[in-house]
N, C-alpha and C positions, 0 to 999 in steps of 0.2 A: 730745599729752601721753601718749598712752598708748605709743607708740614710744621717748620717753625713759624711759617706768618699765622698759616691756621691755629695752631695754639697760642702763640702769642695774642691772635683775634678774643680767641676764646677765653683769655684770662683776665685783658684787657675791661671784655662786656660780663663778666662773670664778676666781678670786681667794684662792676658801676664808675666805672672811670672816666663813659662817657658824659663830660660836661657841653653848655651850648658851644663852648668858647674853642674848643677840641677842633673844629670842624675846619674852621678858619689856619689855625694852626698845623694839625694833621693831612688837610684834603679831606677830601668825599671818596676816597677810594679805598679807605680801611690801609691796612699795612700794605704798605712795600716794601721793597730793599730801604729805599730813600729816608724814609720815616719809620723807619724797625724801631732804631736807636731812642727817638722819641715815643713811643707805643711803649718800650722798654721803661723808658725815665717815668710815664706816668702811673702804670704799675707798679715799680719800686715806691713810690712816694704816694699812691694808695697803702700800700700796704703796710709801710711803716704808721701811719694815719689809723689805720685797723688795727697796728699791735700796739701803738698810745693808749689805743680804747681801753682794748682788752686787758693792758698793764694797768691800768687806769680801776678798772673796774675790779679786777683780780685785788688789789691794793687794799680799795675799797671793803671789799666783802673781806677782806682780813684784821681790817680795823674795826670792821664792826664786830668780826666773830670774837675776837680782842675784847671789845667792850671799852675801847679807846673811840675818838674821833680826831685824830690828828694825821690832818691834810699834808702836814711835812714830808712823810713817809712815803705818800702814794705821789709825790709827785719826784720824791728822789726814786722810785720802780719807773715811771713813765720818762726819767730824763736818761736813766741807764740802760734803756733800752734801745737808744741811739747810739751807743758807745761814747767813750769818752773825745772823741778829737784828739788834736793833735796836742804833744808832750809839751811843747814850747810855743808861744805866739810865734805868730808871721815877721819876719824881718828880725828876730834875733836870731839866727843862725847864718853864718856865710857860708856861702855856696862857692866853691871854687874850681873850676875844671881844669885840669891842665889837658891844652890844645897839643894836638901830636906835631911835633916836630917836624919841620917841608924843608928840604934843602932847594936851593937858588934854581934848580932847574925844575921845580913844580912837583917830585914826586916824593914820599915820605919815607923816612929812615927805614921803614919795616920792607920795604919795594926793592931794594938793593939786591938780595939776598936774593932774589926771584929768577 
């Protein structure tokens, strides 16, 4: 465990991740178990912010190599490089579970057999 906090430290400040506002948030004691998950989240969301750039700029220098100037292009590379989301909005699809079966004395039809 303690080799994943250190690299996680190390990707973390290698990244520039630390903001002022971090500190408040994270604690003063760098990674723990407690705050992995979030040391985690803000690395992902560096980096995605890094590869905007870079899709950004890649885009760019091909529109120029092009001899085009159209902004449309490079900002359809920079929104596909988040994937697309989900298939269908939120709240059109129902969700349905069917709950396992308990007979009258509390234990469920699969327990019988046992």
């Amino acid at each position: 465990m303690d080799a994943l906090r250190a690299g996680v430290q190390s990707i973390y400040a290698k990244l520039g991740c630390a903001a002022p506002g971090d500190a408040a948030l994270l604690g003063e004691r760098g990674v723990t178990e407690t705050n992995l998950s979030q040391h985690l989240g803000i690395v992902e969301q560096r980096t995605n912010e890094i590869l905007q750039v870079y899709a950004a700029a890649q885009a760019a220098a091909r529109v120029e190599a092009e001899g085009g100037g159209g902004g449309s292009s490079s900002l359809a590379v920079v929104t596909s490089i988040l994937g697309k989301g989900p298939q269908h909005p939120a709240g059109r699809n129902a969700i349905w579970v069917q709950p396992p079966r308990v007979d009258s004395d509390g234990s469920d039809a699969s327990e019988e057999g046992e």
